[in-house]
PASE-66869 format. One record per residue (C-alpha): residue number from 1; residue in three letters; y, x, z. Coordinates in nm, 2 decimals. Layout:
# residues N
 pos code     py     px     pz
 NUM  ALA      Y      X      Z
...
This chain:
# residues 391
 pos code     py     px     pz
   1  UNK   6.30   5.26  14.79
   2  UNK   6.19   5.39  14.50
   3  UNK   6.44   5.61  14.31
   4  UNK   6.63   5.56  14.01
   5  UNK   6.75   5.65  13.71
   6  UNK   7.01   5.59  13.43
   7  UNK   6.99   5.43  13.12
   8  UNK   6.59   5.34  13.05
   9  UNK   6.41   5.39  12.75
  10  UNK   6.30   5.09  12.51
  11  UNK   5.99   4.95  12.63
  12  UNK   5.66   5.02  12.44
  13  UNK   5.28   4.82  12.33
  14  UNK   5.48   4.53  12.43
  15  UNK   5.59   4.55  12.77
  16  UNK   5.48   4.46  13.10
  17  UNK   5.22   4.21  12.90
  18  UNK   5.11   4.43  12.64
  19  UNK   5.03   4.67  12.91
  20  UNK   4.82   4.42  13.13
  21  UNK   4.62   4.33  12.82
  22  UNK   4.57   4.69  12.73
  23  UNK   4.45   4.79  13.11
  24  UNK   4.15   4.54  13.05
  25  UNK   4.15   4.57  12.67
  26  UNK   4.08   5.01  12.63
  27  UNK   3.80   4.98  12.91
  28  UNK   3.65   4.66  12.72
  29  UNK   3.66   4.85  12.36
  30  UNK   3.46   5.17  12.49
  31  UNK   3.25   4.97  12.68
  32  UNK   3.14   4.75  12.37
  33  UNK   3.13   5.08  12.14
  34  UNK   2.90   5.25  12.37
  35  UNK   2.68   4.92  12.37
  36  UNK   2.74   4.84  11.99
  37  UNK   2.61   5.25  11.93
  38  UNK   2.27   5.19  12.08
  39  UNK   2.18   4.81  11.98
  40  UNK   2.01   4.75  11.66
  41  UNK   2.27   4.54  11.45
  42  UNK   2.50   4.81  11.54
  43  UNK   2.80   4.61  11.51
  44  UNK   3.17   4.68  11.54
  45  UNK   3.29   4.38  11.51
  46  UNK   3.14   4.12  11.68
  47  UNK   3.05   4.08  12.06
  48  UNK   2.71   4.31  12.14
  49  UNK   2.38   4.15  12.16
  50  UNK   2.34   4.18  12.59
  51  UNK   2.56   4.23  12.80
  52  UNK   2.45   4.48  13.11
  53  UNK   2.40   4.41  13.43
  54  UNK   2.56   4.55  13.73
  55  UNK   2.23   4.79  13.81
  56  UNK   2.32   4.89  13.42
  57  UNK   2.67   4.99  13.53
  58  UNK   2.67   5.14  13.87
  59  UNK   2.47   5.45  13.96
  60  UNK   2.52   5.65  14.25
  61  UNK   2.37   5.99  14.07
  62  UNK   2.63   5.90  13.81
  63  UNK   2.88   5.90  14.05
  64  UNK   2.79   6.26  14.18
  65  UNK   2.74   6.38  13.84
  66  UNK   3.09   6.29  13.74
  67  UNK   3.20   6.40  14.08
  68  UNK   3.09   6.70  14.02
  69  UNK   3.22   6.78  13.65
  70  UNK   3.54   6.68  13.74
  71  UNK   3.49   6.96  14.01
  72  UNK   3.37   7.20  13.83
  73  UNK   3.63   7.19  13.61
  74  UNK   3.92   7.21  13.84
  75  UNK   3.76   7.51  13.99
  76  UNK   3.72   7.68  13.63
  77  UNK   4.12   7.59  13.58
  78  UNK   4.20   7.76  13.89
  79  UNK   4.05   8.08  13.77
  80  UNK   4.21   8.37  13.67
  81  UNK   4.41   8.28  13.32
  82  UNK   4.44   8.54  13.02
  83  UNK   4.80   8.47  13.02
  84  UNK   5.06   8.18  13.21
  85  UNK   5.31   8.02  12.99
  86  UNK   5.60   7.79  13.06
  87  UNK   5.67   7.48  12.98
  88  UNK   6.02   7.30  12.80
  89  UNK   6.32   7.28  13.01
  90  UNK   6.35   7.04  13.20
  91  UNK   6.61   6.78  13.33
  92  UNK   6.68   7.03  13.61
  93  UNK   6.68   7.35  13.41
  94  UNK   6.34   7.50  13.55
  95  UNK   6.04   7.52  13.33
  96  UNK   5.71   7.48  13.49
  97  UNK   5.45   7.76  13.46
  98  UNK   5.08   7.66  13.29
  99  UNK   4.78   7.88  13.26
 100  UNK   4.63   7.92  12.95
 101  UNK   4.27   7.93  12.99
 102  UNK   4.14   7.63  12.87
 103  UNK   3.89   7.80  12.61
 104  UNK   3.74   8.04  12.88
 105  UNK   3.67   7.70  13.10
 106  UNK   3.48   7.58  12.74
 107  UNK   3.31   7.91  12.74
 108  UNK   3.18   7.94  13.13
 109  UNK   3.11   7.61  13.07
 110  UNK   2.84   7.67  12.77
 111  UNK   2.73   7.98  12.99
 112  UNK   2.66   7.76  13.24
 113  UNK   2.50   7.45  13.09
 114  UNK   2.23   7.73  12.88
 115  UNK   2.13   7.91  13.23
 116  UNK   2.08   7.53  13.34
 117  UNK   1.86   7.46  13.05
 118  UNK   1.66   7.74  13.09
 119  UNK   1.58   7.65  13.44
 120  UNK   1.50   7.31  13.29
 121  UNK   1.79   7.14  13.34
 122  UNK   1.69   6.77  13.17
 123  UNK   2.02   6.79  12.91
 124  UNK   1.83   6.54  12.65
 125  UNK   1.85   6.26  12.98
 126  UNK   2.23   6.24  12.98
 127  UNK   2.23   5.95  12.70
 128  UNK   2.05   5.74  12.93
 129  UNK   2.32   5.81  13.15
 130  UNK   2.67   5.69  12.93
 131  UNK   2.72   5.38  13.08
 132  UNK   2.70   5.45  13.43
 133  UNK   2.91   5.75  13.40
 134  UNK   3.18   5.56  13.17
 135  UNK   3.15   5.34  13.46
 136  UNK   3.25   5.60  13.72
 137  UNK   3.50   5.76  13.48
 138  UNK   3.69   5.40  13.43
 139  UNK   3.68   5.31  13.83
 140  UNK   3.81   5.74  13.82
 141  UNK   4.09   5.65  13.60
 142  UNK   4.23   5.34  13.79
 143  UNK   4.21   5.48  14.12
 144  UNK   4.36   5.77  13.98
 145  UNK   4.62   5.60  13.87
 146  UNK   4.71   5.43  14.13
 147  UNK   4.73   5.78  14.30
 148  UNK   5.00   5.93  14.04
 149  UNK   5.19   5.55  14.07
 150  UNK   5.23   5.61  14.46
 151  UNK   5.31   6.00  14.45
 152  UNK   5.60   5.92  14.14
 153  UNK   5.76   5.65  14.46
 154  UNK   5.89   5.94  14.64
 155  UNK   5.93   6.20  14.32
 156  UNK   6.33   6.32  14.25
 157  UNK   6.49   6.13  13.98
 158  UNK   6.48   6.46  13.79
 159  UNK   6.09   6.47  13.80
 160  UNK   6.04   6.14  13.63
 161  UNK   6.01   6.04  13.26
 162  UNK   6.21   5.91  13.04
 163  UNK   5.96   5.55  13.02
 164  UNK   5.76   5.45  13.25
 165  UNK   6.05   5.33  13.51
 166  UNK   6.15   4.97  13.38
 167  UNK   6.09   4.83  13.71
 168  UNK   5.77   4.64  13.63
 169  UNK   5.53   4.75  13.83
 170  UNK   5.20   4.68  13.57
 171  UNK   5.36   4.88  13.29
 172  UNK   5.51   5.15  13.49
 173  UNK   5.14   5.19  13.63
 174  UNK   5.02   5.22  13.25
 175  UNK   5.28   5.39  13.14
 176  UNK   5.35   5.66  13.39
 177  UNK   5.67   5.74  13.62
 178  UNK   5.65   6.08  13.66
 179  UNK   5.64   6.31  13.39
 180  UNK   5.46   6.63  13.53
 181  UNK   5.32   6.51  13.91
 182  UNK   5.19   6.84  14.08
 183  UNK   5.01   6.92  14.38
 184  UNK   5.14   7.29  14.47
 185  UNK   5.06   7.45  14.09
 186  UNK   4.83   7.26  13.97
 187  UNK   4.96   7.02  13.72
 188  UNK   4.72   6.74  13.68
 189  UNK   4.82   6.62  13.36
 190  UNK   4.79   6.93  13.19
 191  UNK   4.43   6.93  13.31
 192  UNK   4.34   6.64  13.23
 193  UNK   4.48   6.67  12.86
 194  UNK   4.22   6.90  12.75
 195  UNK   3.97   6.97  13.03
 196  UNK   3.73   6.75  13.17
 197  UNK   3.74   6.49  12.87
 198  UNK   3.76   6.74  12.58
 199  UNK   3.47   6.99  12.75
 200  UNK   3.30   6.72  12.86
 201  UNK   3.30   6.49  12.46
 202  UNK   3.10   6.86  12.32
 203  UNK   2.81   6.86  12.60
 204  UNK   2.77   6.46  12.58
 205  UNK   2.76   6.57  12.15
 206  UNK   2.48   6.79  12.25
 207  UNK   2.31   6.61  12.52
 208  UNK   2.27   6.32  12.21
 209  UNK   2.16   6.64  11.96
 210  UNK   1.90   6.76  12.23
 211  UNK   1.80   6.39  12.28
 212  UNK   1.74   6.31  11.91
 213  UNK   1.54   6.67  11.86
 214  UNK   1.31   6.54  12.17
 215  UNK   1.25   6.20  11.94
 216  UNK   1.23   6.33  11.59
 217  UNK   1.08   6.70  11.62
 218  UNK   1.43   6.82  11.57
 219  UNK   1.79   6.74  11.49
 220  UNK   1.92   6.56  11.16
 221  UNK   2.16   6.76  10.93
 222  UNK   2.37   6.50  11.00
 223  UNK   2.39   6.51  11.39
 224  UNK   2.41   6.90  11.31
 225  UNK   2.72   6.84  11.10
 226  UNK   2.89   6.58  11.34
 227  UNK   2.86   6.82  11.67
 228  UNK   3.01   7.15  11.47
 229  UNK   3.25   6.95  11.30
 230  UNK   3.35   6.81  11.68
 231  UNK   3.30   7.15  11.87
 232  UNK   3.50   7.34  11.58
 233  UNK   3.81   7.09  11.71
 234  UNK   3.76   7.13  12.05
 235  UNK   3.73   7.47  12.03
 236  UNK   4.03   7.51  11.81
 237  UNK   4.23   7.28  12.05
 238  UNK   4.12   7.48  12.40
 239  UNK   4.23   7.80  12.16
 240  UNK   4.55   7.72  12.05
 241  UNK   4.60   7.53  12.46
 242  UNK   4.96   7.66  12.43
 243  UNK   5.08   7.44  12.16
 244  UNK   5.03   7.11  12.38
 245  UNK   5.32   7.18  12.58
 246  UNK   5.55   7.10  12.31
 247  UNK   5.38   6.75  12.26
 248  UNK   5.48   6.44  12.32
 249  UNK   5.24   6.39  12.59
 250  UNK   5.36   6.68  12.79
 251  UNK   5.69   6.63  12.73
 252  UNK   5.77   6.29  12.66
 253  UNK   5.49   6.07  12.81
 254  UNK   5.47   5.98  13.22
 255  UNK   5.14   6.05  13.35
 256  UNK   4.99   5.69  13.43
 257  UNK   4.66   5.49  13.33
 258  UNK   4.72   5.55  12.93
 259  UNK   4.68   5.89  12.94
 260  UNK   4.45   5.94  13.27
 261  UNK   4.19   5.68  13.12
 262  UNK   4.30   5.78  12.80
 263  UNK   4.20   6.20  12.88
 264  UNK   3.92   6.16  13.11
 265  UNK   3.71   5.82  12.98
 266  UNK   3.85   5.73  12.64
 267  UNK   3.84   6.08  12.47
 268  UNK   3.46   6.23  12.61
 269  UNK   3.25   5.87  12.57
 270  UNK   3.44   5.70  12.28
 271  UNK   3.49   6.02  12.04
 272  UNK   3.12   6.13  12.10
 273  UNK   3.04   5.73  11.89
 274  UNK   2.87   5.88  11.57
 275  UNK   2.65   6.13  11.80
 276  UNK   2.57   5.82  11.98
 277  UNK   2.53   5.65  11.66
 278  UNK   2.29   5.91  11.49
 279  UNK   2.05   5.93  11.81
 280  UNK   1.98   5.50  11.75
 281  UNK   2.03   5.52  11.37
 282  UNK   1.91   5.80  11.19
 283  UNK   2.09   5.88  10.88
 284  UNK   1.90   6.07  10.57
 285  UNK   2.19   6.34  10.45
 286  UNK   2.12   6.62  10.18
 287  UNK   2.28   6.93  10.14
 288  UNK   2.51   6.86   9.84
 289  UNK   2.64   6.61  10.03
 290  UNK   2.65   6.77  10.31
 291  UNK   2.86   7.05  10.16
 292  UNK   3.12   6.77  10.03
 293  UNK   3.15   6.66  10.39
 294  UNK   3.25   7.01  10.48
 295  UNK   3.48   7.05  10.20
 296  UNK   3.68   6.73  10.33
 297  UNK   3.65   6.87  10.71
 298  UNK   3.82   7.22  10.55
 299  UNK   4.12   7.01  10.40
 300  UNK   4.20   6.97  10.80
 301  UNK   4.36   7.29  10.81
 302  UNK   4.73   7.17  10.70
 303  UNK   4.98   7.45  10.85
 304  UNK   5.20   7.29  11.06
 305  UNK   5.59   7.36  11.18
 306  UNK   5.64   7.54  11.46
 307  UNK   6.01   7.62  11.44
 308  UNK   6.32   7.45  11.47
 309  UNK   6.45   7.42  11.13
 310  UNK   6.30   7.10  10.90
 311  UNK   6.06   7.24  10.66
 312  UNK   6.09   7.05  10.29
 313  UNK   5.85   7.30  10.09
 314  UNK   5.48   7.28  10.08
 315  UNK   5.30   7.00  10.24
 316  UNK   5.57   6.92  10.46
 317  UNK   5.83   6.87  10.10
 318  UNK   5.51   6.58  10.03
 319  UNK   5.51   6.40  10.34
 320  UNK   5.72   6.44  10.70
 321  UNK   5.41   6.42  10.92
 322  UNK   5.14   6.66  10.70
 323  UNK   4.94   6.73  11.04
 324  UNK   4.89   6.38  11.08
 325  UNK   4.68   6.31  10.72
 326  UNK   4.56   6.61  10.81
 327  UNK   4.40   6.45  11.16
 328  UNK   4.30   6.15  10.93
 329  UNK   4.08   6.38  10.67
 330  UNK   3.94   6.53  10.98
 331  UNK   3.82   6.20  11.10
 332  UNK   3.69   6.05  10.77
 333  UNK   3.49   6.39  10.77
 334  UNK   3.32   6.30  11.10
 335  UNK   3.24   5.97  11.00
 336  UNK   3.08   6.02  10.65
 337  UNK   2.79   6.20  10.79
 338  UNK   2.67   5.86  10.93
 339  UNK   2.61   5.68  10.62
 340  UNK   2.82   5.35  10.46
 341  UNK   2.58   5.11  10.58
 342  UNK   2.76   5.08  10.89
 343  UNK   3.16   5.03  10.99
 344  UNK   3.11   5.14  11.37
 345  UNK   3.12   5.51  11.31
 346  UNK   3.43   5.46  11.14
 347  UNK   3.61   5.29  11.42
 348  UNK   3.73   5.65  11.52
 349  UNK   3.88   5.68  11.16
 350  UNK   4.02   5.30  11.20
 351  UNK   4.17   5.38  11.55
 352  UNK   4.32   5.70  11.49
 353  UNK   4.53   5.56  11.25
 354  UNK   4.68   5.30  11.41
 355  UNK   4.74   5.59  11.72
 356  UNK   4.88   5.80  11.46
 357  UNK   5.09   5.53  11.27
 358  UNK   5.25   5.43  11.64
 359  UNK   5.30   5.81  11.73
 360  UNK   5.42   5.85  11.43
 361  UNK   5.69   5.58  11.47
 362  UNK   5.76   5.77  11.79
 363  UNK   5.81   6.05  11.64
 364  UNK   6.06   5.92  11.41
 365  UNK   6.28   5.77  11.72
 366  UNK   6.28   6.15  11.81
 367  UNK   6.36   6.30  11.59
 368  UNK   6.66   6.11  11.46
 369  UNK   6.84   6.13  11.87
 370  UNK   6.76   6.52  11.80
 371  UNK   6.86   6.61  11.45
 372  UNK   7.08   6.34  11.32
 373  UNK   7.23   6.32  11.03
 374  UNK   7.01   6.64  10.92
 375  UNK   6.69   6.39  11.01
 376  UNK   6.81   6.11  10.72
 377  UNK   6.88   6.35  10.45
 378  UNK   6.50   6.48  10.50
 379  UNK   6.40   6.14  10.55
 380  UNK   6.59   6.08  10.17
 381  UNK   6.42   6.37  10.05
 382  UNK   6.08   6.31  10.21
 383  UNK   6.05   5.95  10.15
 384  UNK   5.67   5.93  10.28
 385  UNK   5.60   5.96  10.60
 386  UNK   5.21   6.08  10.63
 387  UNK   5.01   5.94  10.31
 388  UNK   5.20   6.08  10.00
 389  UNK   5.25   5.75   9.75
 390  UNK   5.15   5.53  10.00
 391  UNK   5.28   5.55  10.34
């Protein structure tokens, strides 16, 4: 018998039926942006012109090739780390140990993929190559999940999270029972938060940049800009690893299909869309306004609170959620390279605000159970919860 627990969180995306739509509705979305990127109408909305066949779809050298990333990455997480760090308390006092060497995996990584390049590893023939592996990554994810759904029937009460246990079995499998499932020490949704998706988004960015430099003599400023822009982030993320274990997603969030399809499929083949973009639809981009672009990507670096106290000065006395808008400039600034004449490379800019806008919500539910009556006076104070004036 499965274990239980006491009182159980609100249910979220609409219960058990929002969560069966959104198991065939994420895979659906990527799969149309990945066909919408390379077709010439280029449309977001709309259904794409063909629809691919199975042969399109399945590809036993894809599956090897992803077999092999995912492997590749677990054995760079199981390297030595520069330093191990532990987690927030948990319900049963302990605090789980992580290591922090997500940015050395990034780097081993590059080291590897240039020695494979110069022995003529064919980089510029991964594009041909997205849907097949997005395949293989979504049939990943759902077996995967299934996986963590079975291991959370026999995990203590204390391991589990706070959602992801209504009793449904659909939205706990979406959701996610247990809230750090482990094999010995290695925690497999703190790998998958930043590893093989996050690594694997930059070398898909440059597969598309070598691709595009094999067609046009070399790459566009614009694909230039789009791939530092991204590698900047993802570098700065793998960095600063340490600050995801205060997130919601470690510390909140059950590790079930949203986040394993969400890490490993969503993140690498829907975030790479204006590289994939650029490669089917050149975009003409000159250097003043190219160094606009870069202005607005600079305006990411809002500072953000890392202490206890509630911060009502600077950029957080203009908004509660500062590092949100700041998330939102960052994405407007990886879109404008791409032109106006299309919405599709915008659909990252559209989507992370409705994330943000329901994490944000989150958030708010939070942060009222843990600060109280100190949460509405700086809710009274900062009336505006990310987009001073407006929202």
């Amino acid at each position: 018998m499965a274990p239980t627990q006491g009182p159980r969180a609100p249910l979220e995306f609409g219960g058990p039926l929002g969560a069966a739509a959104l198991l065939l509705l994420l895979p659906a979305t990527m799969f149309h942006l990945l066909l919408a990127a390379r077709s010439g109408p280029a449309r977001l909305l709309g259904p794409p012109a063909s629809l691919p066949g199975l042969e399109a779809l399945w590809s036993p050298r894809a599956l090897l090739l992803w077999l092999a990333w995912l492997g590749l990455q677990a054995a760079l997480y199981l390297l030595p780390a520069r330093k191990v760090a532990e987690g927030q308390e948990l319900k049963d006092k302990s605090r789980l140990r992580y290591p922090i060497n997500g940015f050395q995996a990034l780097v081993l990584t590059a080291l590897l993929v240039g020695l494979g390049m110069s022995a003529g590893l064919p980089l510029g023939a991964l594009p041909e190559m997205l849907l097949p592996l997005a395949f293989v990554a979504t049939l990943t994810a759902f077996i995967f999940s299934l996986f963590l759904y079975m291991k959370a029937q026999v995990a203590p009460v204390s391991a589990l999270a706070p959602g992801g246990n209504s009793g449904n079995p659909i939205y706990d499998f979406f959701l996610g029972r247990e809230l750090n499932p482990r094999i010995c020490f290695f925690d497999f949704k703190y790998f998958c938060e930043l590893r093989p998706g996050l690594i694997g988004w930059v070398l898909i960015n440059l597969a598309l940049l070598m691709k595009e430099a094999e067609l046009q003599g070399s790459p566009s400023l614009a694909m230039w800009l789009v791939n530092g822009f991204q590698l900047l982030y993802v570098g700065d993320a793998l960095w600063h690893e340490e600050a995801i274990l205060t997130t919601m997603d470690i510390t909140h969030d059950g590790f079930g299909f949203m986040l394993a399809f969400g890490d490993i499929a969503w993140v690498p083949f829907t975030y790479s869309l204006q590289a994939q973009f650029l490669l089917h639809h050149p975009q003409p981009l000159g250097l003043p306004m190219a160094s606009v672009i870069c202005l607005i990507n600079g305006l990411e670096t809002i500072s953000t609170a890392t202490g206890r106290k509630l911060l009502v000065s600077g950029w957080w006395g203009m908004v509660r959620h500062p590092n949100y808008l700041g998330d939102l400039i960052m994405a407007l600034a990886w879109s404008l390279p791409c032109g106006v004449s299309h919405l599709l490379p915008y659909f990252y800019l559209l989507y992370f605000t409705a994330l943000l806008v329901h994490r944000e919500a989150r958030d708010e539910r939070q942060c009222l159970q843990k600060y109280g009556l100190a949460w509405q006076e700086y809710c009274r104070r900062v009336p505006y919860r990310i987009m001073p004036y407006i929202y």
